[in-house]
PQR file with spaces between the fields and no chain letter, atoms N, CA, C, O and H, PARSE charges and radii, in Angstrom:
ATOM       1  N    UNK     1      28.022  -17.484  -15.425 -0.4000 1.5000
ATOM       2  CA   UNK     1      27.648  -16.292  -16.151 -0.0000 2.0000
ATOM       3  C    UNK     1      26.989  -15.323  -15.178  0.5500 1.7000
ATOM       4  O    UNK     1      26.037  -15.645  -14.466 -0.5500 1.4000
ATOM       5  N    UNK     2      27.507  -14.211  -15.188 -0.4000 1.5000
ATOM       6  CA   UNK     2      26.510  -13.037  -14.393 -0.0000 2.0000
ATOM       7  C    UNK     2      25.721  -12.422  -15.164  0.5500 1.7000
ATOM       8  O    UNK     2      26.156  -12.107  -16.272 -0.5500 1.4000
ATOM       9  H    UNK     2      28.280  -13.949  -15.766  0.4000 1.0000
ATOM      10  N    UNK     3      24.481  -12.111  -14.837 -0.4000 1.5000
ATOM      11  CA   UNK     3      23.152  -11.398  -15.619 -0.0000 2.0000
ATOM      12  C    UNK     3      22.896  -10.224  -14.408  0.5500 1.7000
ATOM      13  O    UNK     3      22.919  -10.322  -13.181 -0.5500 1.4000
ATOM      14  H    UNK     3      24.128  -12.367  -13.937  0.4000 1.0000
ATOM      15  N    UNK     4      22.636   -9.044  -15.334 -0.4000 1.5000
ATOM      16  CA   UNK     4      22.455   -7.906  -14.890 -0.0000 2.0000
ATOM      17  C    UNK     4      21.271   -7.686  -15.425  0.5500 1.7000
ATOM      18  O    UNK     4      20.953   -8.007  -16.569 -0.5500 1.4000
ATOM      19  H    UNK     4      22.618   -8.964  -16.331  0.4000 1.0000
ATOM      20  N    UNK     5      20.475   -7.050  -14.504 -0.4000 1.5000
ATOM      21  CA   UNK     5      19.061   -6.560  -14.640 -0.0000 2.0000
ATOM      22  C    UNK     5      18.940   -5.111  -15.141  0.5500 1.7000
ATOM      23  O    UNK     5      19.555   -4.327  -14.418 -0.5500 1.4000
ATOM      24  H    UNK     5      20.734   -6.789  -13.574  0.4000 1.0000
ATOM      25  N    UNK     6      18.277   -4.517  -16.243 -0.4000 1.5000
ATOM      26  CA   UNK     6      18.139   -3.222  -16.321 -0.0000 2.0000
ATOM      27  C    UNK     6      16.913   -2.948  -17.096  0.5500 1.7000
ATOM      28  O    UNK     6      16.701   -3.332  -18.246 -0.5500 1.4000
ATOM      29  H    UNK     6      17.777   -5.154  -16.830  0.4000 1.0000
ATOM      30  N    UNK     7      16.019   -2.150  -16.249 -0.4000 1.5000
ATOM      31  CA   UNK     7      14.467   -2.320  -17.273 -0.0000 2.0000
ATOM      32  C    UNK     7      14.281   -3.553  -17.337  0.5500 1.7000
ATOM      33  O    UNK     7      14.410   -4.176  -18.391 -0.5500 1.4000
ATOM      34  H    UNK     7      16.192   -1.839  -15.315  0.4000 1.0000
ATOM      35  N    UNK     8      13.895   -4.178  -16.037 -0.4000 1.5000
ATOM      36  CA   UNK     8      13.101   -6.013  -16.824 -0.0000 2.0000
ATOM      37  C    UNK     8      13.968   -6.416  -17.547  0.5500 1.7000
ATOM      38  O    UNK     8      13.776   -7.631  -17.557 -0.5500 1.4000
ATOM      39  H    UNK     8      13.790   -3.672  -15.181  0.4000 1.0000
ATOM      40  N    UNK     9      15.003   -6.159  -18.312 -0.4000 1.5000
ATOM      41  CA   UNK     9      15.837   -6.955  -19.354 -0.0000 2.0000
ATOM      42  C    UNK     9      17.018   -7.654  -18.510  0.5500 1.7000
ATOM      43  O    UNK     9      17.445   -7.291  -17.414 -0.5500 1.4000
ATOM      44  H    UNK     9      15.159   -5.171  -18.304  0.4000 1.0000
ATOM      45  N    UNK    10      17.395   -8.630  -19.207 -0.4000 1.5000
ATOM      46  CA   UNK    10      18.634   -9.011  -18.597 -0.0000 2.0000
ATOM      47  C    UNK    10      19.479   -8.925  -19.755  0.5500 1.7000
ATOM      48  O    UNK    10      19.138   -8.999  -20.936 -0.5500 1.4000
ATOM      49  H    UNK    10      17.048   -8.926  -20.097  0.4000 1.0000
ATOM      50  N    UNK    11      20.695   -8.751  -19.239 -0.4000 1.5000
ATOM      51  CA   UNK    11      21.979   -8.635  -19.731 -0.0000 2.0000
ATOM      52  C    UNK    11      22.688   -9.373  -19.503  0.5500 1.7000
ATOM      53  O    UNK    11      22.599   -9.817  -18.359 -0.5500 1.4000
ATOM      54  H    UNK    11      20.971   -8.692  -18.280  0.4000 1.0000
ATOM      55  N    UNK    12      23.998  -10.063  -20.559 -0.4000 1.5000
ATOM      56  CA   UNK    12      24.795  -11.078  -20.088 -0.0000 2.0000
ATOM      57  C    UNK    12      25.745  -10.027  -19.816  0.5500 1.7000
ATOM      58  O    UNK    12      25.809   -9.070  -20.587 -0.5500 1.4000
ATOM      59  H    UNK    12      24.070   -9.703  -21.489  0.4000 1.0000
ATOM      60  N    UNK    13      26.782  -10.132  -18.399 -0.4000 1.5000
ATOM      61  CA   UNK    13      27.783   -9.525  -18.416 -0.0000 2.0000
ATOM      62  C    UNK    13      29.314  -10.119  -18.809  0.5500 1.7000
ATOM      63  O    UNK    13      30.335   -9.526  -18.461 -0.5500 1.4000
ATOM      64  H    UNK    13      26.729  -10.910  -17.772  0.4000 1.0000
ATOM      65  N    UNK    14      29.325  -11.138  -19.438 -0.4000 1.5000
ATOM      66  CA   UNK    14      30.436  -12.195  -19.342 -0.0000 2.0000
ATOM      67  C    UNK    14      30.193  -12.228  -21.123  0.5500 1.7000
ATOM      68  O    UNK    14      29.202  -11.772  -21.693 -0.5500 1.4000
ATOM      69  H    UNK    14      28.495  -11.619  -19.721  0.4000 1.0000
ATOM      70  N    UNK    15      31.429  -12.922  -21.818 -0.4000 1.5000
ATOM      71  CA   UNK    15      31.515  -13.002  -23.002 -0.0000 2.0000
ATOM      72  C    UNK    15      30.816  -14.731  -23.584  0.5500 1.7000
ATOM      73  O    UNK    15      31.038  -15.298  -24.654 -0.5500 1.4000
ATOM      74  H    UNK    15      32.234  -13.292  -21.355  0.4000 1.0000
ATOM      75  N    UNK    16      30.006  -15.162  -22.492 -0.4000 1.5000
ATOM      76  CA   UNK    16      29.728  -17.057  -22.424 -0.0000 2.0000
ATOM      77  C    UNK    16      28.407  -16.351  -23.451  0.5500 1.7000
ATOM      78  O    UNK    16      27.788  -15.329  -23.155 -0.5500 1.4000
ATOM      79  H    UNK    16      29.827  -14.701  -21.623  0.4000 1.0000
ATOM      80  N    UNK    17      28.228  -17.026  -24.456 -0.4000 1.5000
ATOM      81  CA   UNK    17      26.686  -17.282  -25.286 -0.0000 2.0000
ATOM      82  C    UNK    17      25.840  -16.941  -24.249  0.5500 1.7000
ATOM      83  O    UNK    17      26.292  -16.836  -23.109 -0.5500 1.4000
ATOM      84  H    UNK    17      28.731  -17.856  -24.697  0.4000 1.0000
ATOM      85  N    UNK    18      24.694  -16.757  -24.488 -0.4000 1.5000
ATOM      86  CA   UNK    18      23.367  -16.613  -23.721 -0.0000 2.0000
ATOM      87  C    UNK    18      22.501  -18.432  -24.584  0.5500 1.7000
ATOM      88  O    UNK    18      22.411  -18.677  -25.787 -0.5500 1.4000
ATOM      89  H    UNK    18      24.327  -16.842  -25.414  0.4000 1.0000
ATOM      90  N    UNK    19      22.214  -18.987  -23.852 -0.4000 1.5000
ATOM      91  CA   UNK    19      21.832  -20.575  -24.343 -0.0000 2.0000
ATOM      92  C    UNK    19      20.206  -20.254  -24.554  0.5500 1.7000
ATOM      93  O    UNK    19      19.534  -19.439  -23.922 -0.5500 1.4000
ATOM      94  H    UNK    19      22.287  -18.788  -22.875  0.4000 1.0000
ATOM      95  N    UNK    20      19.828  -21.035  -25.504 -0.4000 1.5000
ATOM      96  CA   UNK    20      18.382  -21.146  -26.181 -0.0000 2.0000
ATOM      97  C    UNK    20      17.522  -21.117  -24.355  0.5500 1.7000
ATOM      98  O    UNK    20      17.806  -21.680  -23.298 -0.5500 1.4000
ATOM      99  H    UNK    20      20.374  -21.697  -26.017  0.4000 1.0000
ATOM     100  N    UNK    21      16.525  -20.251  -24.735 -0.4000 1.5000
ATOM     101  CA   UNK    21      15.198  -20.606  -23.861 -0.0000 2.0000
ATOM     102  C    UNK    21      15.386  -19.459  -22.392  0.5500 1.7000
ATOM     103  O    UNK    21      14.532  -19.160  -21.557 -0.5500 1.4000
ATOM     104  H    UNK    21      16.294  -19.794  -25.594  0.4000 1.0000
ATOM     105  N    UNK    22      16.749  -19.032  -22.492 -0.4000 1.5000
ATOM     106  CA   UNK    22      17.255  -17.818  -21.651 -0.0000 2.0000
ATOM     107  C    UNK    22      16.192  -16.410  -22.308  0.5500 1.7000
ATOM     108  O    UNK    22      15.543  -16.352  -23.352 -0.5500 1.4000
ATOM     109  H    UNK    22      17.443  -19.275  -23.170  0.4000 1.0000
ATOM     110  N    UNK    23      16.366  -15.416  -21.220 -0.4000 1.5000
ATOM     111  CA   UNK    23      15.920  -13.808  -21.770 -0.0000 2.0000
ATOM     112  C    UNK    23      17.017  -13.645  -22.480  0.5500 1.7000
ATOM     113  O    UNK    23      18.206  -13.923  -22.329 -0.5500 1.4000
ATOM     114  H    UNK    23      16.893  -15.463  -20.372  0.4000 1.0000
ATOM     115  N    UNK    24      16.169  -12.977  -23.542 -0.4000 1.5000
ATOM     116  CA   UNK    24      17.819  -11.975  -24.207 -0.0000 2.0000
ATOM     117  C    UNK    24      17.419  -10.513  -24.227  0.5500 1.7000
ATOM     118  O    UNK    24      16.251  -10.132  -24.154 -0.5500 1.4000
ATOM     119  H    UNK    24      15.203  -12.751  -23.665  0.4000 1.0000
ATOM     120  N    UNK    25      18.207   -9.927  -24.305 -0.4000 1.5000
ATOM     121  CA   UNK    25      18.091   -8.391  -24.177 -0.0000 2.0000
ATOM     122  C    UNK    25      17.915   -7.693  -25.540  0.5500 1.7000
ATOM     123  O    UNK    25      18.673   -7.344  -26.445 -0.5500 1.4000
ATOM     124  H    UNK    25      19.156  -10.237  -24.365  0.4000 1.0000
ATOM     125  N    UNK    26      16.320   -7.628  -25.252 -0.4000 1.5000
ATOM     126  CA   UNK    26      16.276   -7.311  -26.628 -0.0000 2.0000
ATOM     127  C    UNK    26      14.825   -5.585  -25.599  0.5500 1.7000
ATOM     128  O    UNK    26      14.189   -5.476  -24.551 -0.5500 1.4000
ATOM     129  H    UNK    26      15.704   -7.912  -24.517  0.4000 1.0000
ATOM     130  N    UNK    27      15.054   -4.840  -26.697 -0.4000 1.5000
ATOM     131  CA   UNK    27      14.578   -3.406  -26.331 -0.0000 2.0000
ATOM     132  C    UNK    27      14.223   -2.717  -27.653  0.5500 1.7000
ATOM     133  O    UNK    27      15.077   -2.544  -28.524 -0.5500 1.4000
ATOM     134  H    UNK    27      15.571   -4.928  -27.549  0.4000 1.0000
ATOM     135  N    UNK    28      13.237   -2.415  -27.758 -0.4000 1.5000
ATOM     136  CA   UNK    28      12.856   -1.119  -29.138 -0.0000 2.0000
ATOM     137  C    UNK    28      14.053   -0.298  -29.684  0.5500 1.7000
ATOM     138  O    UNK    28      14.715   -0.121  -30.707 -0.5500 1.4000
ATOM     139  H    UNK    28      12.543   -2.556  -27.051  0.4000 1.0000
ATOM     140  N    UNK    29      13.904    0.199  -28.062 -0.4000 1.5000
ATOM     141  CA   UNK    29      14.284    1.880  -28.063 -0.0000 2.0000
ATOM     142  C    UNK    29      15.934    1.866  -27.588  0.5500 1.7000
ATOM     143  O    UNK    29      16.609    2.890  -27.480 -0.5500 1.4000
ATOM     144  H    UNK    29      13.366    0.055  -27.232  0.4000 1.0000
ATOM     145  N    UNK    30      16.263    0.941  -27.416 -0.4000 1.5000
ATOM     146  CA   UNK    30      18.179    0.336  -26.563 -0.0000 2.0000
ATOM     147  C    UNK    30      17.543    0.791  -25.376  0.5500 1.7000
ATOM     148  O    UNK    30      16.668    1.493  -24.870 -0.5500 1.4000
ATOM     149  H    UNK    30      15.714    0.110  -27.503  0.4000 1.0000
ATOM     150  N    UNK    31      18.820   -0.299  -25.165 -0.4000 1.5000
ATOM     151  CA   UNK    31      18.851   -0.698  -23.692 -0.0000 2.0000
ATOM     152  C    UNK    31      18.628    0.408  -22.637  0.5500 1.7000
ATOM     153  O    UNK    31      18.060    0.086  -21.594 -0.5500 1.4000
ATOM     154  H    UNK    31      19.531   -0.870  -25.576  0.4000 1.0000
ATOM     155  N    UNK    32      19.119    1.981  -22.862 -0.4000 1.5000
ATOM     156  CA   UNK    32      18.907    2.639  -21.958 -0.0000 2.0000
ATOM     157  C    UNK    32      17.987    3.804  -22.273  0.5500 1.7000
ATOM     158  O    UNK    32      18.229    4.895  -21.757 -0.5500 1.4000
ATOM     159  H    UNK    32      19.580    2.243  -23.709  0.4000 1.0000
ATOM     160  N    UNK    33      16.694    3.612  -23.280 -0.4000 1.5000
ATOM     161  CA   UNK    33      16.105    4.845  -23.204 -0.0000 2.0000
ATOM     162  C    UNK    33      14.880    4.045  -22.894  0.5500 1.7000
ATOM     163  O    UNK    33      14.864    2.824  -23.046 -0.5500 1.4000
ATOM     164  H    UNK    33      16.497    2.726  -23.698  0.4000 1.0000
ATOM     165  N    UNK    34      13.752    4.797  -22.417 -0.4000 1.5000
ATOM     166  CA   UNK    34      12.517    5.025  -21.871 -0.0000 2.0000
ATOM     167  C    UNK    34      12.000    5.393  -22.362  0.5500 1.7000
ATOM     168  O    UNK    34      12.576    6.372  -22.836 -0.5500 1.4000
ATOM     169  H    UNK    34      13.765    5.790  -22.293  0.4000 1.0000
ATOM     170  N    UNK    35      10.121    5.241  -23.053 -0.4000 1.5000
ATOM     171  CA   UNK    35       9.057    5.979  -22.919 -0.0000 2.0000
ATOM     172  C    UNK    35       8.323    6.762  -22.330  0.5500 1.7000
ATOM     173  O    UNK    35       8.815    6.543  -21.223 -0.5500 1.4000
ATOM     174  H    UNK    35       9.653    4.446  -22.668  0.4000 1.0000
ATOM     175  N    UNK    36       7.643    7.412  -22.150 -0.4000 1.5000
ATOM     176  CA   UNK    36       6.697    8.501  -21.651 -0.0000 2.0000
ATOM     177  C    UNK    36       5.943    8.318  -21.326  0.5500 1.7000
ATOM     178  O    UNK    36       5.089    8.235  -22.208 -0.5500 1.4000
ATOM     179  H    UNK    36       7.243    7.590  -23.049  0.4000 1.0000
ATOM     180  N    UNK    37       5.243    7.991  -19.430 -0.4000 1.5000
ATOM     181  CA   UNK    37       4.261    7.128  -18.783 -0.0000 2.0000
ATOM     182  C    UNK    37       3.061    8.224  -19.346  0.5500 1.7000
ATOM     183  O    UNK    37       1.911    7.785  -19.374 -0.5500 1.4000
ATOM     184  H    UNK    37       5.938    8.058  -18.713  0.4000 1.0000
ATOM     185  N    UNK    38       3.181    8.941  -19.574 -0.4000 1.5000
ATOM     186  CA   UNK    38       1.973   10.251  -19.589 -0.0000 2.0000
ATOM     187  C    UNK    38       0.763    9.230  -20.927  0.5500 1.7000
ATOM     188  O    UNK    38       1.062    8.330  -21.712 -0.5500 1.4000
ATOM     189  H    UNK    38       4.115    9.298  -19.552  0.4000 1.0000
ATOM     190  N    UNK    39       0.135    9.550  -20.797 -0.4000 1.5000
ATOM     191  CA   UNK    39      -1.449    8.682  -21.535 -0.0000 2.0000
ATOM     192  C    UNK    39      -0.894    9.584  -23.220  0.5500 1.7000
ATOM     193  O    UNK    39      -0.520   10.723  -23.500 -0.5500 1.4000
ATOM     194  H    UNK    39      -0.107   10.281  -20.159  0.4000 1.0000
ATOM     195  N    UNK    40      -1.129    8.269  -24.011 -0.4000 1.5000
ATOM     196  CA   UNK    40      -1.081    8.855  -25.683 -0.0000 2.0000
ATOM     197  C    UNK    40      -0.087   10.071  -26.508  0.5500 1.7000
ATOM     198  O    UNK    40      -0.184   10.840  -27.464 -0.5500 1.4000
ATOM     199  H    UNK    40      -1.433    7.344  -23.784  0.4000 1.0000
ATOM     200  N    UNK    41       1.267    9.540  -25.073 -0.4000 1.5000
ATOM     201  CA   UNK    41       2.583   10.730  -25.377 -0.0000 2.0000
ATOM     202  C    UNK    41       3.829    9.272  -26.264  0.5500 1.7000
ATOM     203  O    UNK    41       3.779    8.993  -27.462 -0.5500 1.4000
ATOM     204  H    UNK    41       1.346    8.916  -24.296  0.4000 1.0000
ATOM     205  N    UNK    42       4.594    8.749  -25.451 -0.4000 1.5000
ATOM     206  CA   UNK    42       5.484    7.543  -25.791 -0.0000 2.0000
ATOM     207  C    UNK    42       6.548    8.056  -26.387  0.5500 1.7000
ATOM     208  O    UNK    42       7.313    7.421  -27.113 -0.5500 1.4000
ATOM     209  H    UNK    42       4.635    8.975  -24.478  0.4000 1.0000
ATOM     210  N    UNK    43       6.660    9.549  -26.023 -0.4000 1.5000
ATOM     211  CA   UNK    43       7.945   10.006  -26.591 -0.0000 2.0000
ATOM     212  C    UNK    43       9.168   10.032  -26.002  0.5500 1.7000
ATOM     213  O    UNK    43       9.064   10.446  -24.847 -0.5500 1.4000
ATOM     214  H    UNK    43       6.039   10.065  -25.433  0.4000 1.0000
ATOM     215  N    UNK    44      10.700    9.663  -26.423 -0.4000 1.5000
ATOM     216  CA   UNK    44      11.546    9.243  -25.662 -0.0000 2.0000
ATOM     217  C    UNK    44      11.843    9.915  -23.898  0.5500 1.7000
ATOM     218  O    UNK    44      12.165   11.098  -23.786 -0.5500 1.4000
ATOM     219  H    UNK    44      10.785    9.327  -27.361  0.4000 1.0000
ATOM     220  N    UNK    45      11.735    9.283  -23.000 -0.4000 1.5000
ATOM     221  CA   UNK    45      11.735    9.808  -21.761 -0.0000 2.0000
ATOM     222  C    UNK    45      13.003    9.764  -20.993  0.5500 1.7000
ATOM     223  O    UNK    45      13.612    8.705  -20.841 -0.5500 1.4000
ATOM     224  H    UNK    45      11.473    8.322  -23.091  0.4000 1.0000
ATOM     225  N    UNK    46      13.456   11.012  -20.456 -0.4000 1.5000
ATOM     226  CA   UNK    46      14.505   11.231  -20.036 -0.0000 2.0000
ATOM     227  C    UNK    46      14.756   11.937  -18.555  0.5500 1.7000
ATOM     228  O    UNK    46      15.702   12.568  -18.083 -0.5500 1.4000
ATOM     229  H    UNK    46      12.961   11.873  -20.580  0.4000 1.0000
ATOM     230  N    UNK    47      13.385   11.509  -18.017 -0.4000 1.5000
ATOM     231  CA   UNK    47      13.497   12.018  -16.486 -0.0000 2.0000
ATOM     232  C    UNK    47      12.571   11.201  -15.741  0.5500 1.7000
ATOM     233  O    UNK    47      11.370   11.449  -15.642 -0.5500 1.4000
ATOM     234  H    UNK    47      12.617   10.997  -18.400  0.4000 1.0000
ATOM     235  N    UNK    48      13.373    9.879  -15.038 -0.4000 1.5000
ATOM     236  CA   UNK    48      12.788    9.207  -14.157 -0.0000 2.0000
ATOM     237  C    UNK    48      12.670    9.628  -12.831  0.5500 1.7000
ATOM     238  O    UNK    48      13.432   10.438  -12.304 -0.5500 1.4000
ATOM     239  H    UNK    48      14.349    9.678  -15.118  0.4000 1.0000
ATOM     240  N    UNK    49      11.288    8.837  -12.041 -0.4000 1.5000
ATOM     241  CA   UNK    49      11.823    9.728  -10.530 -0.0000 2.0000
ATOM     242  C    UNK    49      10.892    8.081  -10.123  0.5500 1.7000
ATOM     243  O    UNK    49      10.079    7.472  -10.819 -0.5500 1.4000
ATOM     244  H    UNK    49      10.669    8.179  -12.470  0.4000 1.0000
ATOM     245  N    UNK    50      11.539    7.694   -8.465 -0.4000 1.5000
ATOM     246  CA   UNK    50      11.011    6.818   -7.856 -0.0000 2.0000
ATOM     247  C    UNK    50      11.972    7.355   -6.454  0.5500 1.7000
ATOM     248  O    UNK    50      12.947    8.091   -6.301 -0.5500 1.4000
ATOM     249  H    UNK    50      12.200    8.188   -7.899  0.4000 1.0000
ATOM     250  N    UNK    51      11.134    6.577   -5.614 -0.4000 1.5000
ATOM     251  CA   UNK    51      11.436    6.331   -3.932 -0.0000 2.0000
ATOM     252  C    UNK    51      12.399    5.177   -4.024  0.5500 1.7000
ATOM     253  O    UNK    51      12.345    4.316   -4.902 -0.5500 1.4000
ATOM     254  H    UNK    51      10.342    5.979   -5.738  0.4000 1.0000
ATOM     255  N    UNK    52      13.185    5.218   -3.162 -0.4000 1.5000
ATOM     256  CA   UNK    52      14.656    4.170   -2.763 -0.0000 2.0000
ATOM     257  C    UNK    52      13.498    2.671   -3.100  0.5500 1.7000
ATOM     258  O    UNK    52      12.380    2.346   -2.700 -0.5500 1.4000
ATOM     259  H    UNK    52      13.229    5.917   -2.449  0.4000 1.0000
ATOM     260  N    UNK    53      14.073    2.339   -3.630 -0.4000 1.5000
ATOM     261  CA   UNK    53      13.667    0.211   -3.933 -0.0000 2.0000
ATOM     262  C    UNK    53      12.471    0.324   -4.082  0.5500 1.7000
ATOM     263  O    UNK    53      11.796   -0.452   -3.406 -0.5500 1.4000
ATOM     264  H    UNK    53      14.981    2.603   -3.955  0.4000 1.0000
ATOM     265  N    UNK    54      11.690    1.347   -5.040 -0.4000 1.5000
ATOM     266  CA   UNK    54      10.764    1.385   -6.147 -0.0000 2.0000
ATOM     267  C    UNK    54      11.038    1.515   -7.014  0.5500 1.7000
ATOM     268  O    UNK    54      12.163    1.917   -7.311 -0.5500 1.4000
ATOM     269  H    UNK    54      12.239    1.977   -5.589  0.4000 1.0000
ATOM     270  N    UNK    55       9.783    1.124   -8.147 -0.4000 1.5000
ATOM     271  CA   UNK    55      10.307    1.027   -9.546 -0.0000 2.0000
ATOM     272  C    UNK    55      10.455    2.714  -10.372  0.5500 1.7000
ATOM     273  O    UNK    55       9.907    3.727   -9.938 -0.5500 1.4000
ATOM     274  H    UNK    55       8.869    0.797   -7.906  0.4000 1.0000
ATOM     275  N    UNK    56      11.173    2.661  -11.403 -0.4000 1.5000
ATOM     276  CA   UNK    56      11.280    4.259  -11.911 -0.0000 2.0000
ATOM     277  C    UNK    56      10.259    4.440  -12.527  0.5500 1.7000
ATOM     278  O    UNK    56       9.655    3.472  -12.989 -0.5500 1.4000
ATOM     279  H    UNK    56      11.618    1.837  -11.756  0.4000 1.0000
ATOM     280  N    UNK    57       9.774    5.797  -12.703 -0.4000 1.5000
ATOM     281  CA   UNK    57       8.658    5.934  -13.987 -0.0000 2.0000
ATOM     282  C    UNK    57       9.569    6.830  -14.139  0.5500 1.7000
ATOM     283  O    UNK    57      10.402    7.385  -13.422 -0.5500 1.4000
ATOM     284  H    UNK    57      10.265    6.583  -12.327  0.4000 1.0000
ATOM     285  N    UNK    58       9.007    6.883  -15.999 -0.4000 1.5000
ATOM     286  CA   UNK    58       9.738    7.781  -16.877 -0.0000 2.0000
ATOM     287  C    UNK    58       8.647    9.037  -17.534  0.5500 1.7000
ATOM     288  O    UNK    58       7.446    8.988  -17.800 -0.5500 1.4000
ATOM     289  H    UNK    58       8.331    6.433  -16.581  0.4000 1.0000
ATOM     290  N    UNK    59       9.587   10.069  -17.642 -0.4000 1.5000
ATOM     291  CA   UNK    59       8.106   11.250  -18.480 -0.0000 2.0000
ATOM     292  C    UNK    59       9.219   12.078  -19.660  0.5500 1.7000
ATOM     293  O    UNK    59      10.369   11.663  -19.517 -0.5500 1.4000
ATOM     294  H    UNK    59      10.562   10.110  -17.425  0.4000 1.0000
ATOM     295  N    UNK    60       9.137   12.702  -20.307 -0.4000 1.5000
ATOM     296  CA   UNK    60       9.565   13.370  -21.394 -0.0000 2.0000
ATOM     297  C    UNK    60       9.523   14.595  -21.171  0.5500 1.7000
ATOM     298  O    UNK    60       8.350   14.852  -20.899 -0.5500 1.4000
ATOM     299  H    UNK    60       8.203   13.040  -20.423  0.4000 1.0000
ATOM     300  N    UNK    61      10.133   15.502  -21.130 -0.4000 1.5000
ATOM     301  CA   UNK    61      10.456   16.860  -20.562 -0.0000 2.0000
ATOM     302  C    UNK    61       9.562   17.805  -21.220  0.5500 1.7000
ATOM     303  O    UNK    61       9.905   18.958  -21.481 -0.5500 1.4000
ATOM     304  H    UNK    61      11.086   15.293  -21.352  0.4000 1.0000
ATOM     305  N    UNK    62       8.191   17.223  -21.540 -0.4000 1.5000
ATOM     306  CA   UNK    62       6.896   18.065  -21.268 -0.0000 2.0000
ATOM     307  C    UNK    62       5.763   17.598  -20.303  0.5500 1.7000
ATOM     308  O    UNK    62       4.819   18.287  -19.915 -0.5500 1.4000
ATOM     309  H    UNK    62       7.912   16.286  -21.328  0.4000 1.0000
ATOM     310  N    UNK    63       6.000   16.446  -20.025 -0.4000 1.5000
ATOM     311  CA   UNK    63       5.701   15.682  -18.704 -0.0000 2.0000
ATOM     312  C    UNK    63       5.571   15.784  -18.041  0.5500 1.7000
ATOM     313  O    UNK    63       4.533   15.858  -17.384 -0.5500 1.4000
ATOM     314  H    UNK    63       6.766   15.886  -20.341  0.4000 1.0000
ATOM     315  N    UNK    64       7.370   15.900  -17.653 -0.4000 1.5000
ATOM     316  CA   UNK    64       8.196   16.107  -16.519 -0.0000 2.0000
ATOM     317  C    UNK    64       7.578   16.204  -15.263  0.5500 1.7000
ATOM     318  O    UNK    64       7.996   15.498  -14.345 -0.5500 1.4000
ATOM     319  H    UNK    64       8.213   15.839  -18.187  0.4000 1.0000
ATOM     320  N    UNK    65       6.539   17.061  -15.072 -0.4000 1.5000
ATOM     321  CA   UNK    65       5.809   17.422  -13.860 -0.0000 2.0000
ATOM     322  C    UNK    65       4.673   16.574  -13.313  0.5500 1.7000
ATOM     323  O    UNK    65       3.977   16.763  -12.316 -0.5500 1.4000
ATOM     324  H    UNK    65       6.199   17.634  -15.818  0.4000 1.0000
ATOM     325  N    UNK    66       4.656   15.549  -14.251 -0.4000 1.5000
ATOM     326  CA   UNK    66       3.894   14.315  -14.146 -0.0000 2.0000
ATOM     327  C    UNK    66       4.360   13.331  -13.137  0.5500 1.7000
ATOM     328  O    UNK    66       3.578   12.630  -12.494 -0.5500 1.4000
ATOM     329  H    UNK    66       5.221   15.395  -15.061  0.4000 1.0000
ATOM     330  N    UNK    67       5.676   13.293  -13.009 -0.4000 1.5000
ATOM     331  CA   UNK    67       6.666   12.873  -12.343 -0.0000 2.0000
ATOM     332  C    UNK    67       6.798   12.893  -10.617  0.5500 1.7000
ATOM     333  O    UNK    67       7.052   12.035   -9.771 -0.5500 1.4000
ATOM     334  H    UNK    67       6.311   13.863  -13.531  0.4000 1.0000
ATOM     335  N    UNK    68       6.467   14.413  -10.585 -0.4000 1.5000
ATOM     336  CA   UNK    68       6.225   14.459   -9.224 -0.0000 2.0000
ATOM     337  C    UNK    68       5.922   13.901   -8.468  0.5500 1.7000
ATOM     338  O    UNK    68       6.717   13.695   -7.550 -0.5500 1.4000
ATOM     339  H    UNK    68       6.260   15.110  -11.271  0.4000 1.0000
ATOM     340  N    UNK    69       4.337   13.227   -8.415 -0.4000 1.5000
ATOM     341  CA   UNK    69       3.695   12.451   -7.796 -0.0000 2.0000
ATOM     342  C    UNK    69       3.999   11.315   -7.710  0.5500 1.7000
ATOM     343  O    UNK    69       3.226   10.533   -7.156 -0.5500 1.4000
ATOM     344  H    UNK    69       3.691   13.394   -9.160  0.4000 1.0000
ATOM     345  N    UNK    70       5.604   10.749   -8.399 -0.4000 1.5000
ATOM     346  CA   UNK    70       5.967    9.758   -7.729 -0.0000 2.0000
ATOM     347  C    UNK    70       7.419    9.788   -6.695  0.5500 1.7000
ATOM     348  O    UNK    70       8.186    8.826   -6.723 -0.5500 1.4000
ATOM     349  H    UNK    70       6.231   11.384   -8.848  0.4000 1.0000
ATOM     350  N    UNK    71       7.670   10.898   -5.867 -0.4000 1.5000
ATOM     351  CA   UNK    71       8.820   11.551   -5.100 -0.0000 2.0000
ATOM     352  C    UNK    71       8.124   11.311   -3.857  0.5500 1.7000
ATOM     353  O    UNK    71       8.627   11.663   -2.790 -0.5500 1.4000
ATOM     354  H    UNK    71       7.047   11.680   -5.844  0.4000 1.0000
């Protein structure tokens, strides 16, 4: 079975069951949306920014400029 990583989650990429005691991909918001790192915002976030083989942060396009400081 191949498992794909996305957000901490894993994903099965193959049609084999995922077996008891495995991660399952489970997410609030699906698999590909984000929250809003900004303090007491958590509204869907749609503009990540990180450095090559760092992790992303996410901000919400009133944020956005929050973001910066991680480029």
């Amino acid at each position: 079975m191949i498992v794909k990583t996305v957000c901490g989650n894993l994903f099965s990429m193959s049609d084999e069951p995922i077996r008891l005691g495995e991660a399952t991909p489970t997410h609030e918001r699906g698999p590909l949306s984000h929250a809003c790192e900004h303090p007491d915002c958590g509204k869907d976030a749609g503009f990540g920014f990180a450095r090559p083989r760092q992790p992303s942060h996410w901000f919400c396009f009133e944020h956005r400029a929050d973001g910066e400081r991680f480029l």
